[in-house]
C-alpha positions in Angstrom: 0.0 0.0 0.0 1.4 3.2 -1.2 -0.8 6.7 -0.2 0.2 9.9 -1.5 1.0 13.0 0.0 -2.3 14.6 -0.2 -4.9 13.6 1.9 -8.3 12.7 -0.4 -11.5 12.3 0.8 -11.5 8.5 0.6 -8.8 7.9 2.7 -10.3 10.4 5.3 -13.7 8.6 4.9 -11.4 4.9 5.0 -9.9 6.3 8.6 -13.0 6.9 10.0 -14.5 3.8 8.9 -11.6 1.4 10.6 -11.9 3.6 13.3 -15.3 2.7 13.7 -13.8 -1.1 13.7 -11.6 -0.5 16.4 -14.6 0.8 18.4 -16.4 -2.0 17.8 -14.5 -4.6 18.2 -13.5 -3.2 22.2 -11.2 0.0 21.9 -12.2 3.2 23.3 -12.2 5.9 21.1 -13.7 9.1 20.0 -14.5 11.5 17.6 -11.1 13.9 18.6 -9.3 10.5 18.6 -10.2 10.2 14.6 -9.6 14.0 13.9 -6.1 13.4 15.3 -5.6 10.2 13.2 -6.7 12.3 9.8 -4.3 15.5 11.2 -1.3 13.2 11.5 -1.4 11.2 8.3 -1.9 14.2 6.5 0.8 15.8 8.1 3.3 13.3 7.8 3.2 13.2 4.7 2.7 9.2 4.8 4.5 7.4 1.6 5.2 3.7 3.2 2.5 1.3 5.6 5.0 1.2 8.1 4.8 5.0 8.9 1.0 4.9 8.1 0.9 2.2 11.1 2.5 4.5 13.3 1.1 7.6 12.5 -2.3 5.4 13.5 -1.3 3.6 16.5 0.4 6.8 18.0 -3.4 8.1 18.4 -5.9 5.8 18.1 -4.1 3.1 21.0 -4.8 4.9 24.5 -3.8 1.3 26.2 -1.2 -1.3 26.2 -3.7 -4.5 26.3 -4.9 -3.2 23.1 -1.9 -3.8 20.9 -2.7 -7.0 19.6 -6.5 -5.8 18.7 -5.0 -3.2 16.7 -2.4 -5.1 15.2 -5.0 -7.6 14.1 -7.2 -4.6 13.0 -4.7 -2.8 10.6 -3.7 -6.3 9.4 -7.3 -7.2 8.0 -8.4 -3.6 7.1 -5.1 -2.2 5.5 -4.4 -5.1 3.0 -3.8 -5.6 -0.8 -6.6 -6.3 -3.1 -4.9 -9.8 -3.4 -6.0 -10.7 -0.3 -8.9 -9.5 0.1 -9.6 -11.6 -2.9 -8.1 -14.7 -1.4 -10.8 -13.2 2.2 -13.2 -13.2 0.0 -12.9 -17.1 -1.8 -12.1 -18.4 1.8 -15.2 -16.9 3.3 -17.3 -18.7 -0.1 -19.3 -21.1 1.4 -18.8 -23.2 -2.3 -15.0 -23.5 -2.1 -13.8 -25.7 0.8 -10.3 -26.0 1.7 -8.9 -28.9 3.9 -5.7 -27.2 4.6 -4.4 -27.1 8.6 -5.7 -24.1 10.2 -3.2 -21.4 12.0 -3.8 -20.6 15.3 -5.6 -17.8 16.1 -3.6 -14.5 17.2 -5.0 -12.8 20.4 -8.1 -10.6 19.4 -8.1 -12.2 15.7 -12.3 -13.2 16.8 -13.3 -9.5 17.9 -11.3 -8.0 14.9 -13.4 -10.5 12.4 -16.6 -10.0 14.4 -15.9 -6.2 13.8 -15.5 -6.3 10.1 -17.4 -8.9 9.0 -19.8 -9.3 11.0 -22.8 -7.3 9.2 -22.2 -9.5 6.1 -24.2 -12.4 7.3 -27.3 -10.0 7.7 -27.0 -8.5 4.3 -27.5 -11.7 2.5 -30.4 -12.3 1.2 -32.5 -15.8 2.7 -32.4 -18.8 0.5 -35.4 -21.4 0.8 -33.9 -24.1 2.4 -35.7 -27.2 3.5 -36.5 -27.4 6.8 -34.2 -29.9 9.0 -35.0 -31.4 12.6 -32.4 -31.7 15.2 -32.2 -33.8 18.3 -30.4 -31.5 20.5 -30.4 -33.3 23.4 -26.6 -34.9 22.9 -25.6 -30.9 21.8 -23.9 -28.2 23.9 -26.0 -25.4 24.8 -24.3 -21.4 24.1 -23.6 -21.1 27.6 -22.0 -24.3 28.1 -19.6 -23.6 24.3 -19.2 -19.8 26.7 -17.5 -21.4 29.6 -15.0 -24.2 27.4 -14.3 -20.7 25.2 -10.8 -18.9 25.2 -10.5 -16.0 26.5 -8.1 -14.7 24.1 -10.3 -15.8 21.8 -13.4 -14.6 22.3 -15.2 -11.3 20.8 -16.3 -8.6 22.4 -20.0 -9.5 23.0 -18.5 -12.8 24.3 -15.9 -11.0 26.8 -18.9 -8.6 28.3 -20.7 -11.8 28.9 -17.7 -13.5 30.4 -17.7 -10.7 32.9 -21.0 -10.8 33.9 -20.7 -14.7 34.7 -17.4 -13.6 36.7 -19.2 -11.6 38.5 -22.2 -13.9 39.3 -19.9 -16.8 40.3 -20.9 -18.2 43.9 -17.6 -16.7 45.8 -15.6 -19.2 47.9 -16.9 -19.2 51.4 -13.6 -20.9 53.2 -12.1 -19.6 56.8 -9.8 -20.2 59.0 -9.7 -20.1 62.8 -8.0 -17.1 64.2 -6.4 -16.4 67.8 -9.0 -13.9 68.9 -12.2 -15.1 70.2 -15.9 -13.8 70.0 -19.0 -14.1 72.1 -20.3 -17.7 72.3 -24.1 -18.8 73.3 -23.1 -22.5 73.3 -21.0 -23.8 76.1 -17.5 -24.0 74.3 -15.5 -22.4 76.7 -15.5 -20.2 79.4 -15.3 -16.1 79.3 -14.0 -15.9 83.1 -13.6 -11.9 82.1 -16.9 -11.4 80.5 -18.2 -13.5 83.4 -16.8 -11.4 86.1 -17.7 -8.0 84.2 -21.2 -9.1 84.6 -21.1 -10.2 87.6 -19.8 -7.3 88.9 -23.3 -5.2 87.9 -24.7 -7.1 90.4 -22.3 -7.0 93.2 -22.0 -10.7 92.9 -25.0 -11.5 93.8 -25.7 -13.2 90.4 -22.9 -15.2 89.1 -23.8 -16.4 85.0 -21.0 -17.6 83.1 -20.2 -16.5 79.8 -18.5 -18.1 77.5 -16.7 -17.4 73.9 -14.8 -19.5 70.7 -12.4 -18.9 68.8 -13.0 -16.3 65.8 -12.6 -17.4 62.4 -12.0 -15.0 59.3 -12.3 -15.7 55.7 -8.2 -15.6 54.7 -6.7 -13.0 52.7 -6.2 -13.8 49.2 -2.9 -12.4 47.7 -2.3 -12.1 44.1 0.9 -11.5 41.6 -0.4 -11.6 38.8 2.0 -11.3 35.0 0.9 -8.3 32.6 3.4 -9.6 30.1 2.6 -10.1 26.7 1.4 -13.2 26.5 -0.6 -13.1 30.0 -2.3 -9.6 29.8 -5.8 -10.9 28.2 -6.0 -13.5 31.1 -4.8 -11.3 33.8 -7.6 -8.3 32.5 -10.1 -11.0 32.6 -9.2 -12.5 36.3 -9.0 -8.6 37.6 -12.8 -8.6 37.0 -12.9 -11.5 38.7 -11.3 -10.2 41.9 -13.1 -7.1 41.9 -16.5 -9.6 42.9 -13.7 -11.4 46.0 -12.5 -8.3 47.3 -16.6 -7.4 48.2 -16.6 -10.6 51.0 -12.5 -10.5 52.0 -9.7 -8.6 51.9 -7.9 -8.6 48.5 -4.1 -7.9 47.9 -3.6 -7.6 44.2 0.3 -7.2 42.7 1.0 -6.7 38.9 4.3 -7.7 37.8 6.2 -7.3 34.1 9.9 -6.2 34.7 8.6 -4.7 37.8 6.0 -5.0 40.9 3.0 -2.8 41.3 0.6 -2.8 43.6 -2.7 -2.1 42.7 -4.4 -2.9 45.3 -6.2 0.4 45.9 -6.8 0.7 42.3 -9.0 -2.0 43.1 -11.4 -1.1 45.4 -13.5 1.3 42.8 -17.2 0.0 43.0 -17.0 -0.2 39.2 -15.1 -3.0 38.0 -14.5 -1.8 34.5 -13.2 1.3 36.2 -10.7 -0.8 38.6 -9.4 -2.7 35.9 -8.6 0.7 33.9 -6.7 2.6 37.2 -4.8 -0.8 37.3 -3.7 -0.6 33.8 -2.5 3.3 34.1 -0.8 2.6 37.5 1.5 0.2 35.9 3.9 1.5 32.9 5.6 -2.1 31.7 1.8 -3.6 31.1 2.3 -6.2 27.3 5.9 -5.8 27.9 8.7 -8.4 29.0 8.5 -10.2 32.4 11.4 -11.1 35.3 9.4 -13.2 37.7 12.3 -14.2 39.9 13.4 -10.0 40.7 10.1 -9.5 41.6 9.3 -12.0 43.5 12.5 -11.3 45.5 10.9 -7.7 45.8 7.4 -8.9 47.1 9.1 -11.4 49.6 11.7 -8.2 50.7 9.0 -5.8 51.0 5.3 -6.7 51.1 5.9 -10.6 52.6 5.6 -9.4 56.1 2.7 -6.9 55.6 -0.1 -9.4 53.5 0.9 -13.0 54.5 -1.1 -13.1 57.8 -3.8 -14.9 59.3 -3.7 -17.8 56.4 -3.2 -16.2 53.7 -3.7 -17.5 50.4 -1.6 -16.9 47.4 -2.9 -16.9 43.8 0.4 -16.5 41.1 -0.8 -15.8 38.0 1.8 -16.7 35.4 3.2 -18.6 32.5 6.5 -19.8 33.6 8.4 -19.2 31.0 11.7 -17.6 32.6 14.7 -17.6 30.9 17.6 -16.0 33.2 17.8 -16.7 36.7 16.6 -19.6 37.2 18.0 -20.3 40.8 17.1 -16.9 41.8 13.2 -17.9 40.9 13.9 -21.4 42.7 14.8 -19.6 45.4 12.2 -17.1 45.7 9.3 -19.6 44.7 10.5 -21.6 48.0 10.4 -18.4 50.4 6.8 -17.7 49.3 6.2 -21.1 49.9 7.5 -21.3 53.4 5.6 -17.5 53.5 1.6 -18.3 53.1 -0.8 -21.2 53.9 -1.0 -21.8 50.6 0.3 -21.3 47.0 -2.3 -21.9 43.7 -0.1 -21.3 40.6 -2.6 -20.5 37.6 -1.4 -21.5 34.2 -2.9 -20.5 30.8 -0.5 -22.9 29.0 -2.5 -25.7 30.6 -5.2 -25.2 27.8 -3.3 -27.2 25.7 -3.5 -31.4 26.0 -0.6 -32.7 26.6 1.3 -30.3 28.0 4.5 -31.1 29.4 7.0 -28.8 32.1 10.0 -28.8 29.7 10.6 -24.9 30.5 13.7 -24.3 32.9 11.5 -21.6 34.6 8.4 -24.3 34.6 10.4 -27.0 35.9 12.1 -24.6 39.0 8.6 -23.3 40.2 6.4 -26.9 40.2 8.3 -28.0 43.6 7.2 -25.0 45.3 3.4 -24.8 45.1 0.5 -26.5 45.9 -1.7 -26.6 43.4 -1.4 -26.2 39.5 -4.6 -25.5 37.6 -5.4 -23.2 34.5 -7.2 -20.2 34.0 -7.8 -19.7 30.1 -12.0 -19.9 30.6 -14.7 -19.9 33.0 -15.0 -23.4 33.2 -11.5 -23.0 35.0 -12.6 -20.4 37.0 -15.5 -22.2 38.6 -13.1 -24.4 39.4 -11.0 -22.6 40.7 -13.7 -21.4 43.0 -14.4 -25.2 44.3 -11.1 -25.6 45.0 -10.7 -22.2 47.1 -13.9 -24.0 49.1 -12.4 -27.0 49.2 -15.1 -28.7 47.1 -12.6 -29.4 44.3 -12.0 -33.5 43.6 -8.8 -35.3 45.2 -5.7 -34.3 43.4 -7.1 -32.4 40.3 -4.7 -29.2 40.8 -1.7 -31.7 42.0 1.8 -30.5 40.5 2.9 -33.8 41.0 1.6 -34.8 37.8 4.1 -32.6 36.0 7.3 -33.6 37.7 9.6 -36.2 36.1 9.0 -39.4 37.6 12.1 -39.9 39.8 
């Protein structure tokens, strides 16, 4: 694609319309937004795609996680007529092709949804015969909703994955605590409560009271990766711990190169608001990830001050470290020792068959509890259970993963 130095009216009007696209398909955007795209192509004076890319993401992209929508965007909307050609013959429903699909890129289903998908309502209906279907051996939408990506998913798809976040039945697990509380059943005796009362009626009238021990639901601490290949999952599960942090105390940590804690970013009553303050308090969000240095900065700094009272540690990552791997050995065993218990929530575990070949993979599995993924709802309800402890015997075990001697 070569474009001119003089700005026509069809390229203005072909901005606007593949801004309209990015809108769609989840970006925020609006009409100054599009004003400053027009202004900056035409004053760049744009003669190759690569400087028409830039001169486009540098004001229609306000946040990090939504690089690879835009990416995906410029890629199907910015193309050669060759391709759209080759679009068009692959979307035919008369040629069939038995070729291996490619997997899909991160926001490839919103990006489609976005451009194409008016096109199934502008053709016109064909009589077709009528055809019955037993559909009691077929999945109903909400059940193909919770087995669904969620980098895959489109945009109507990702609102309704929130709401269903948000509805989930919250895990209702405590733990006893040193302090006690008033009692009515005879567990143990208050000889201090006793006496105060007893003392209103100059001793006449001796009643014993008596108290148990107090139990708390735990605090649940979260470090959660923003790199690139985790930010889709980790936006999704922030919704999700906006609903836990209305019934316990939440401690959520972001971590790319650095730690952030975004903890009071969280507590917004809106959760699409929460998840947005968490995303501008952090600068390295889609960028590269050092688990081991900032795990050794939670554990120096913030160990002490969250892991109380049974607390229980979510990690959020995909493993895949590729200097320091004793320093992440290391640090993996001190939050170990550190909490009650350690989840570790990995999206790779989507995949069948997945194996810990990873250096970083293979250093962290010793150190945690439980293993389980976190790629779609169905994993988040169970996740839920086994936060109750309703999940089955040994579903999450690490154990699994380990070489066999």
């Amino acid at each position: 694609m070569t474009v001119g130095s003089g700005m026509d009216g069809r390229l203005a009007d072909n901005i606007v319309h593949f801004a309209r696209v990015l809108r769609k398909a989840g970006l925020r955007l609006g009409p100054a937004a599009v004003t400053d795209a027009i202004e900056a192509v035409q004053a760049i004076g744009i003669g190759d795609r690569e400087e028409f890319y830039i001169a486009l993401h540098a004001t229609l992209v306000k946040r990090h996680e939504d690089d690879a929508v835009f990416d995906e965007a410029f890629r199907l909307f910015w193309r050669s007529r060759d391709l759209v050609g080759k679009m068009i013959a692959l979307m035919s429903p008369v040629v069939t092709r038995h070729e291996e699909r490619e997997k899909r890129k991160a926001g490839e289903t919103r990006v489609s949804d976005a451009l194409f998908g008016g096109r199934q309502d502008e053709r016109k209906e064909r009589d077709e015969p009528d055809i019955e279907i037993d559909a009691r051996f077929t999945a109903s939408g909400s059940e193909l909703l919770r087995k669904t990506d969620f980098a895959q998913m489109s945009a109507a798809e990702l609102a309704e994955a929130k709401r269903a976040l948000a509805n989930l039945v919250l895990p209702m697990d405590e733990v006893r605590t040193r302090r006690f509380r008033r009692s009515n059943r005879p567990v143990a005796i208050d000889a201090r409560a006793t006496m105060r009362h007893a003392m209103r009626t100059g001793g006449a009238l001796i009643l014993p009271r008596h108290r148990e021990p107090k139990t708390v639901h735990p605090p649940l601490v979260v470090l959660a990766d923003i790199s690139g290949s985790m930010s889709q999952y980790t936006r999704i599960f922030l919704h999700f711990l906006h609903a836990l942090g209305e019934t316990r105390r939440v401690h959520a940590f972001l971590f790319g190169t650095r730690l952030s804690n975004v903890t009071r970013a969280m507590r917004h009553r809106d959760p699409d608001l929460a998840v947005e303050a968490c995303s501008q308090s952090v600068t390295d969000w889609s960028g590269g990830t050092r688990i081991g240095e900032t795990l050794k900065e939670f554990n120096r700094l913030w160990s002490r001050r969250v892991l109380g009272q049974g607390a229980v540690v979510l990690l959020i990552t995909d493993g895949l470290e590729r200097e320091g791997i004793d320093l992440l050995e290391k640090e993996m065993d001190r939050l170990h020792r550190s909490c009650r218990r350690l989840v570790w929530l990995n999206p790779l575990l989507r995949f069948e068959g997945f194996e810990a070949r990873a250096r970083g993979v293979r250093a962290m599995l010793p150190h945690v509890d439980e293993l389980r993924p976190v790629h779609n709802l169905a994993a988040m309800a169970d996740l839920v259970a086994a936060l109750s402890g309703e999940a089955r015997r040994g579903a999450g075990d690490p154990r699994r993963f380990l070489p066999a001697a």
